[in-house]
SEFIZA-3560 file (N, C-alpha, C; in Angstrom, 3 decimals):
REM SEFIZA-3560
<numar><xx>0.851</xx><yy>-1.175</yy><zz>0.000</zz><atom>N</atom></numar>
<numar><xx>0.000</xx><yy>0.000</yy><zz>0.000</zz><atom>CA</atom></numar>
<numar><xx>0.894</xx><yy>1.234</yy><zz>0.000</zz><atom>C</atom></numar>
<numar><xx>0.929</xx><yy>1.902</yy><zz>-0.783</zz><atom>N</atom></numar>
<numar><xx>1.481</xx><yy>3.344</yy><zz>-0.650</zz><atom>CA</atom></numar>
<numar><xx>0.769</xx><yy>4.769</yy><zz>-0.515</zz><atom>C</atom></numar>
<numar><xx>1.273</xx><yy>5.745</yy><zz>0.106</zz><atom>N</atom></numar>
<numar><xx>0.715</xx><yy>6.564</yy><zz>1.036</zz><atom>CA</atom></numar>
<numar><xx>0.682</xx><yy>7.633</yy><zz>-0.029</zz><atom>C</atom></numar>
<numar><xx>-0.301</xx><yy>8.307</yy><zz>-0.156</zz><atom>N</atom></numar>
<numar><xx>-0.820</xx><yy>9.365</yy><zz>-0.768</zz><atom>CA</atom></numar>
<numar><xx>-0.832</xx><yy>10.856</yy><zz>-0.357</zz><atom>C</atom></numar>
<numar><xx>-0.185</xx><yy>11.621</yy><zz>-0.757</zz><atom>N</atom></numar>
<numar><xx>0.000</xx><yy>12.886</yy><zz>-0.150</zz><atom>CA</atom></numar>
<numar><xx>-1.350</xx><yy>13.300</yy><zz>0.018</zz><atom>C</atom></numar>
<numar><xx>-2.645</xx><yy>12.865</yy><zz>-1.131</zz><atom>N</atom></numar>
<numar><xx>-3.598</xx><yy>14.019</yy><zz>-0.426</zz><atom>CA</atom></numar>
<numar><xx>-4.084</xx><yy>13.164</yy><zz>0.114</zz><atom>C</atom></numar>
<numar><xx>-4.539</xx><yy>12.243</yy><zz>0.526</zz><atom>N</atom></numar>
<numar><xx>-4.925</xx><yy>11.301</yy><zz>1.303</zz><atom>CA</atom></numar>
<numar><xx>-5.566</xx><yy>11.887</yy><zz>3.154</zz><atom>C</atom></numar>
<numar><xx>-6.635</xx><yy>11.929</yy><zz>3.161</zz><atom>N</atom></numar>
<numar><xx>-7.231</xx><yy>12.357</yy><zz>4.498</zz><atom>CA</atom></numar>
<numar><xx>-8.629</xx><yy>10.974</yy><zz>4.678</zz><atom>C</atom></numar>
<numar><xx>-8.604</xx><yy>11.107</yy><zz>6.224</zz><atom>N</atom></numar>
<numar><xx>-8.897</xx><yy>10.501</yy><zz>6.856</zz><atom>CA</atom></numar>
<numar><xx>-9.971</xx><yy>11.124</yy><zz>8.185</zz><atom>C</atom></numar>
<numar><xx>-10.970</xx><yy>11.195</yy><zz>7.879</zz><atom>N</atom></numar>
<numar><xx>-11.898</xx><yy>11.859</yy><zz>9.014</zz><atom>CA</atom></numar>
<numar><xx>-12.710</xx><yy>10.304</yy><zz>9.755</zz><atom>C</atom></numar>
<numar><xx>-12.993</xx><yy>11.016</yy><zz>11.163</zz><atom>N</atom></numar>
<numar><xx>-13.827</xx><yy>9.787</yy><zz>11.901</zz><atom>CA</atom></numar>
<numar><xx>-14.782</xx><yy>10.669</yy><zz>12.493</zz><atom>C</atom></numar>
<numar><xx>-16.351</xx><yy>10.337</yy><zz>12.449</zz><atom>N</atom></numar>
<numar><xx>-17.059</xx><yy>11.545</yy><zz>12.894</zz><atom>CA</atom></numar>
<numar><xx>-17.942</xx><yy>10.413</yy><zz>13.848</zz><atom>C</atom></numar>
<numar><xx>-19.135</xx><yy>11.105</yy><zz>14.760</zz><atom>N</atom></numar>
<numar><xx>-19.976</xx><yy>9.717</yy><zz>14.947</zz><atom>CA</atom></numar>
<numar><xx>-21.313</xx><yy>10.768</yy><zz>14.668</zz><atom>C</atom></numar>
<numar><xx>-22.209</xx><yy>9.549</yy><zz>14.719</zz><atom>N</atom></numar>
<numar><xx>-23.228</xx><yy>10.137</yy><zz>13.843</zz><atom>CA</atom></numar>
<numar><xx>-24.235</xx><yy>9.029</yy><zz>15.121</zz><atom>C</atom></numar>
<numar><xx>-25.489</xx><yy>9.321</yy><zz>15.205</zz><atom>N</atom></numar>
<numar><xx>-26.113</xx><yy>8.751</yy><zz>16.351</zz><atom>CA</atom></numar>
<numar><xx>-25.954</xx><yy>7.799</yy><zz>16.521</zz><atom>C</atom></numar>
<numar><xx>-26.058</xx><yy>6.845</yy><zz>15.826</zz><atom>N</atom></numar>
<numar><xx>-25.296</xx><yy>5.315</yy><zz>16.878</zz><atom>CA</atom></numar>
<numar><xx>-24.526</xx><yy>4.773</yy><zz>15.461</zz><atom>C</atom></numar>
<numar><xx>-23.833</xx><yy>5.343</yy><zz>15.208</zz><atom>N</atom></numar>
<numar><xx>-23.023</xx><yy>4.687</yy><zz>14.440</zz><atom>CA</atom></numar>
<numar><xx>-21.606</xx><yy>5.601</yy><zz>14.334</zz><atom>C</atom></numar>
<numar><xx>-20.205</xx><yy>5.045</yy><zz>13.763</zz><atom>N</atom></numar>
<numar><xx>-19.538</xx><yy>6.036</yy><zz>13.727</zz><atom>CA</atom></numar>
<numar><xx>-19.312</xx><yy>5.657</yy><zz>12.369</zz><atom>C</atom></numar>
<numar><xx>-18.742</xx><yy>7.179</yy><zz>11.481</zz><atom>N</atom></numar>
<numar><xx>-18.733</xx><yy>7.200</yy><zz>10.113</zz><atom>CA</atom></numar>
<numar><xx>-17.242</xx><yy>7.520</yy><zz>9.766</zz><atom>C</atom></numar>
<numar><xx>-16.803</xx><yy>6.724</yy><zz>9.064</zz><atom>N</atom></numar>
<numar><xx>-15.400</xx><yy>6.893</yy><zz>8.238</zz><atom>CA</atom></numar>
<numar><xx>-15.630</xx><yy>7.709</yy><zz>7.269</zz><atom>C</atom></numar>
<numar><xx>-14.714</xx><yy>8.739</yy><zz>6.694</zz><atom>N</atom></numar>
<numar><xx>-14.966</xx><yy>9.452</yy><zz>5.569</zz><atom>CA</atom></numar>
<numar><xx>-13.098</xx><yy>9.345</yy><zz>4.974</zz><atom>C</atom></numar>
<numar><xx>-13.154</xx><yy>8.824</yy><zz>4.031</zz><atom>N</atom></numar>
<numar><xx>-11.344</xx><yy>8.537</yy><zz>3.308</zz><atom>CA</atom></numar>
<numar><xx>-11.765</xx><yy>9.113</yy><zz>2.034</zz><atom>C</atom></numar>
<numar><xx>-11.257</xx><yy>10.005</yy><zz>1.875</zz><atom>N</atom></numar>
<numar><xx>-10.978</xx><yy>11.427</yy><zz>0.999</zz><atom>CA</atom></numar>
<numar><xx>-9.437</xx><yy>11.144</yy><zz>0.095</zz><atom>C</atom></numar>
<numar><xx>-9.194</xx><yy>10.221</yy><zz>-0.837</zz><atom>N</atom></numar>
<numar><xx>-8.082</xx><yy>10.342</yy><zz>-1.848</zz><atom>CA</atom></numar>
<numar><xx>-8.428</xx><yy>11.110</yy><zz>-3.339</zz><atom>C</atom></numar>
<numar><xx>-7.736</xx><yy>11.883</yy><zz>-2.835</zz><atom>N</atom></numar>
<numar><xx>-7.340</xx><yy>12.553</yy><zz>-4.730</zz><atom>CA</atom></numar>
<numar><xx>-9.067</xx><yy>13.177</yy><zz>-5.047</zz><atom>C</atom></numar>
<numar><xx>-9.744</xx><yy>12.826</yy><zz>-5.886</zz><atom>N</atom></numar>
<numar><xx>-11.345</xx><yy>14.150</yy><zz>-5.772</zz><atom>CA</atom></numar>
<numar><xx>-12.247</xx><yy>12.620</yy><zz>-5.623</zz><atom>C</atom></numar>
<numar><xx>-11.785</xx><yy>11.593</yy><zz>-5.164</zz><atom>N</atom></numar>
<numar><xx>-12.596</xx><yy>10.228</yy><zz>-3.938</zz><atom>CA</atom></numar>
<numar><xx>-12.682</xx><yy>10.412</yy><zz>-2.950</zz><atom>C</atom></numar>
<numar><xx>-14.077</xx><yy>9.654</yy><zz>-2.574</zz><atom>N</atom></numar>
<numar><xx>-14.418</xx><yy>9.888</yy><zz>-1.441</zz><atom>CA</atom></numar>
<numar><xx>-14.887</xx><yy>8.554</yy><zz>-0.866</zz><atom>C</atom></numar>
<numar><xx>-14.431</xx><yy>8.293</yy><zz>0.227</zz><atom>N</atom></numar>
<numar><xx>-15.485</xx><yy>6.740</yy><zz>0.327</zz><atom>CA</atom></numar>
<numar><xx>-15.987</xx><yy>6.730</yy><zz>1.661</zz><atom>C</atom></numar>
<numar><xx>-17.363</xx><yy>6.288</yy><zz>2.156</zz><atom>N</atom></numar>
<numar><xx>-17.402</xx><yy>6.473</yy><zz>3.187</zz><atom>CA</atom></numar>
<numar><xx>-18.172</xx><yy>5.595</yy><zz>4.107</zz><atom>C</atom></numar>
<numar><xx>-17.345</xx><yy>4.816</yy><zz>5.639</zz><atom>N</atom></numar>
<numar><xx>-18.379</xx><yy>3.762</yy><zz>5.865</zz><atom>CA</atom></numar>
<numar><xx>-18.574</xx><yy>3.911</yy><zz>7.135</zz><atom>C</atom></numar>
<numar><xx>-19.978</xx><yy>3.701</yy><zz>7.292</zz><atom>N</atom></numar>
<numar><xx>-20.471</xx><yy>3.408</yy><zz>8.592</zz><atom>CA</atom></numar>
<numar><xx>-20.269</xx><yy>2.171</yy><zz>9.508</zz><atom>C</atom></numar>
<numar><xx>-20.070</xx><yy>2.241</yy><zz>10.711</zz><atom>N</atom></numar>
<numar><xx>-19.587</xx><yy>0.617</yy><zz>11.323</zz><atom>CA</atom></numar>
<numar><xx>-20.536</xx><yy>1.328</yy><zz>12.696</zz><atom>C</atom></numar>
<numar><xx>-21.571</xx><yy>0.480</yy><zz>13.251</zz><atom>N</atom></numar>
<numar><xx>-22.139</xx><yy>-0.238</yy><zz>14.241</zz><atom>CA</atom></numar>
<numar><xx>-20.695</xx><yy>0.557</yy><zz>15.402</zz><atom>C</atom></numar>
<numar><xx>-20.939</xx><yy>0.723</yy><zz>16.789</zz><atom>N</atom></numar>
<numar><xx>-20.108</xx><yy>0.817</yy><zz>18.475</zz><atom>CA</atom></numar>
<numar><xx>-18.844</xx><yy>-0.721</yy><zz>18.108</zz><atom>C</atom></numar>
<numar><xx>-19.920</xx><yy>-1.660</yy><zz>17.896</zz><atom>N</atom></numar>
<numar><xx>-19.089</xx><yy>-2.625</yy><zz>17.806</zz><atom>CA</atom></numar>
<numar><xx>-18.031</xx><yy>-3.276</yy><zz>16.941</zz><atom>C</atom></numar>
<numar><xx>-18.855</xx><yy>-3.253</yy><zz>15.629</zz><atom>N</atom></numar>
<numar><xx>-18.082</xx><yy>-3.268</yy><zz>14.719</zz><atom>CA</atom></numar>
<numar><xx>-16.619</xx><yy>-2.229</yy><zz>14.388</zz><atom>C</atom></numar>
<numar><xx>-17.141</xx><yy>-1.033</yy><zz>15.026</zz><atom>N</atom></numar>
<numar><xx>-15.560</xx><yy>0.305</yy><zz>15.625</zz><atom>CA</atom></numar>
<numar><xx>-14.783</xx><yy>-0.523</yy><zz>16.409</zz><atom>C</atom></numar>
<numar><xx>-14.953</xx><yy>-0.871</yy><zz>17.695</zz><atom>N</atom></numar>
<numar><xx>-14.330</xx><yy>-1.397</yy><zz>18.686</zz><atom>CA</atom></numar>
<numar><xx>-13.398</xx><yy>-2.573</yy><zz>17.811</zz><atom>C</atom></numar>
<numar><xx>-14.261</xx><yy>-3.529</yy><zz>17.225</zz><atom>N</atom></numar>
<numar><xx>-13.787</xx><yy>-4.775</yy><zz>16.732</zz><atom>CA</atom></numar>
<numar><xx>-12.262</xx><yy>-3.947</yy><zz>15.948</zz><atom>C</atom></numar>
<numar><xx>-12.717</xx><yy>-2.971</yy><zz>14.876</zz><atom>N</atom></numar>
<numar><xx>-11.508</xx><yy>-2.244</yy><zz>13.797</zz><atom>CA</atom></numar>
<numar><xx>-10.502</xx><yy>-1.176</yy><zz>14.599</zz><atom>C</atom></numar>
<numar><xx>-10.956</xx><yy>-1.391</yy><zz>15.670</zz><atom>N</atom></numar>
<numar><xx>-9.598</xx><yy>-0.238</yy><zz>17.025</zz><atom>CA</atom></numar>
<numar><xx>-9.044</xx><yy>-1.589</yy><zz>17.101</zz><atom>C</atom></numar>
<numar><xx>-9.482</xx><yy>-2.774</yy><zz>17.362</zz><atom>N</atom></numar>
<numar><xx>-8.386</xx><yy>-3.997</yy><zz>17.929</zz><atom>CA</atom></numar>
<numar><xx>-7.696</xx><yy>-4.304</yy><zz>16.880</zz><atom>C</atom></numar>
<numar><xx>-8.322</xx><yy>-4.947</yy><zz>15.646</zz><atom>N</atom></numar>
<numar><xx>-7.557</xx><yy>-5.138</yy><zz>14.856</zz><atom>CA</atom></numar>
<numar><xx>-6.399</xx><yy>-4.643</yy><zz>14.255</zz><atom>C</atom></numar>
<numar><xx>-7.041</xx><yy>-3.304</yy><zz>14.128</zz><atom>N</atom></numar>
<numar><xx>-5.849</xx><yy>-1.807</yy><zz>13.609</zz><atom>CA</atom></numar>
<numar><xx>-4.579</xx><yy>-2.269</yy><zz>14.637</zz><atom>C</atom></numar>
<numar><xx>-5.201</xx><yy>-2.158</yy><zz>16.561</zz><atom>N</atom></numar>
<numar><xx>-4.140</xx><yy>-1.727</yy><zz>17.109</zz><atom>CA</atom></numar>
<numar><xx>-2.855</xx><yy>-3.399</yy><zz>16.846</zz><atom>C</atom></numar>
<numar><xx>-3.384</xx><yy>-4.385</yy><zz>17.197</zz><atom>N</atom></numar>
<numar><xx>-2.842</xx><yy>-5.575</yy><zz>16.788</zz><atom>CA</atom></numar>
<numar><xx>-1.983</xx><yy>-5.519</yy><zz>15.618</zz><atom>C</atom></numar>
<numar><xx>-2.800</xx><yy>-5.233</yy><zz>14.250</zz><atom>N</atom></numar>
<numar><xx>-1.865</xx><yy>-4.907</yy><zz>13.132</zz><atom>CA</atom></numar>
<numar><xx>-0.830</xx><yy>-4.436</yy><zz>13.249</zz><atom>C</atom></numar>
<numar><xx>-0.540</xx><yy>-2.819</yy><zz>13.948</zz><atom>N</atom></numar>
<numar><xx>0.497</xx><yy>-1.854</yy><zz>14.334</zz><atom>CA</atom></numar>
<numar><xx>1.050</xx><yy>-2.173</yy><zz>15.043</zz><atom>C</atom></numar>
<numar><xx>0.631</xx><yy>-3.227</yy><zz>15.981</zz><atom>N</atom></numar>
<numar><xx>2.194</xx><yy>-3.694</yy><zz>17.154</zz><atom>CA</atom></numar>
<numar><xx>2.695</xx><yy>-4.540</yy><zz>16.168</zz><atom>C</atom></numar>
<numar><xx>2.094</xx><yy>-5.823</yy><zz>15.591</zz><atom>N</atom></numar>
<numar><xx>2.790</xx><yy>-6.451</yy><zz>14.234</zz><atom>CA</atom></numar>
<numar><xx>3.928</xx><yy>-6.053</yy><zz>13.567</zz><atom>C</atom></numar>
<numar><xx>3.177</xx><yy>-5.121</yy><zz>12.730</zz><atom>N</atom></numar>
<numar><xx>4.209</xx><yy>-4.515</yy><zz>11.798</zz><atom>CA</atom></numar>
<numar><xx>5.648</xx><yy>-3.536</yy><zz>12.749</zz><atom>C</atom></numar>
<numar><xx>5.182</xx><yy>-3.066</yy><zz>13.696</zz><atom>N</atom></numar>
<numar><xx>6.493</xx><yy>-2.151</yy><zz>14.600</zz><atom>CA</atom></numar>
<numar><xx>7.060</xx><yy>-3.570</yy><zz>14.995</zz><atom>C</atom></numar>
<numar><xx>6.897</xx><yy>-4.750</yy><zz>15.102</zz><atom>N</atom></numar>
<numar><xx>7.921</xx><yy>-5.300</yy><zz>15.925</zz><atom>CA</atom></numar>
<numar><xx>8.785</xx><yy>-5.976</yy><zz>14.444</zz><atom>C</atom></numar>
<numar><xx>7.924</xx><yy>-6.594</yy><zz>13.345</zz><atom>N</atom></numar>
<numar><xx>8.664</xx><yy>-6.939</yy><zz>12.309</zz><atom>CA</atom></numar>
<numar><xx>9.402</xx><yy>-5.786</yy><zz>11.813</zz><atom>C</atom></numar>
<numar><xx>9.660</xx><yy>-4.695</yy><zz>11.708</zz><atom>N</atom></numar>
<numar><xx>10.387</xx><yy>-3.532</yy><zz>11.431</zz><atom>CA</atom></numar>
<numar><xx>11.848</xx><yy>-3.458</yy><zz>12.613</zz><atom>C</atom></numar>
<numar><xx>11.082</xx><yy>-4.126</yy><zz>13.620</zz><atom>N</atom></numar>
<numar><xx>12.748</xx><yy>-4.535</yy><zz>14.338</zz><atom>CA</atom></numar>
<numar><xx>13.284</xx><yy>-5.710</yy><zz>14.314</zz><atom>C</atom></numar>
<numar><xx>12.402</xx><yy>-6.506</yy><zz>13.445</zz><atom>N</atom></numar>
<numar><xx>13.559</xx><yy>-7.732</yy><zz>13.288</zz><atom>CA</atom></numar>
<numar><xx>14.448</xx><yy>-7.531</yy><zz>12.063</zz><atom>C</atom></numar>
<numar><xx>15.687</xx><yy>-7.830</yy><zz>12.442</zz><atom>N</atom></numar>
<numar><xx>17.179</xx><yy>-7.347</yy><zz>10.987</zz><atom>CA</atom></numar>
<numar><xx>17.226</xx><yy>-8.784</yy><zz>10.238</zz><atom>C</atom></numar>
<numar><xx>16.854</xx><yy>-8.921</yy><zz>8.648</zz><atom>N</atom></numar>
<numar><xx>17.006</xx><yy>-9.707</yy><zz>7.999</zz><atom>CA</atom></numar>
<numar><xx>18.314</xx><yy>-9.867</yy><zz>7.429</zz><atom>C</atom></numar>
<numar><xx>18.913</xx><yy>-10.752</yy><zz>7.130</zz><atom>N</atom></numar>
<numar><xx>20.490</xx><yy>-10.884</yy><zz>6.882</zz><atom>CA</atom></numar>
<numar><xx>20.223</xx><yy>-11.735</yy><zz>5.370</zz><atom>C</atom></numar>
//
């Protein structure tokens, strides 16, 4: 995946739901996820990111 300079990222909540809004280049995409279904994509995300930070400290030879 490569990172996009215009690339934005909003999180808003909206009455019982919270809404993603991902804004690339004049795209827009935007999704709603359920309290839970959020919670479920905070674990995963955070899991992912310890992942990848610890493989970034292992030195391949």
């Amino acid at each position: 995946m490569t990172q996009e300079a215009d690339r934005k990222i909003e999180v808003e909540i909206e009455r019982n739901r919270v809404r993603i809004n991902i804004f690339h280049g004049e795209d827009e995409q935007i999704i709603k996820l359920t309290l839970k279904e959020a919670e479920e994509l905070s674990d995963e995300l955070g899991k992912a990111i310890e992942d990848y930070s610890k493989r970034k400290q292992v030195r391949i030879d």
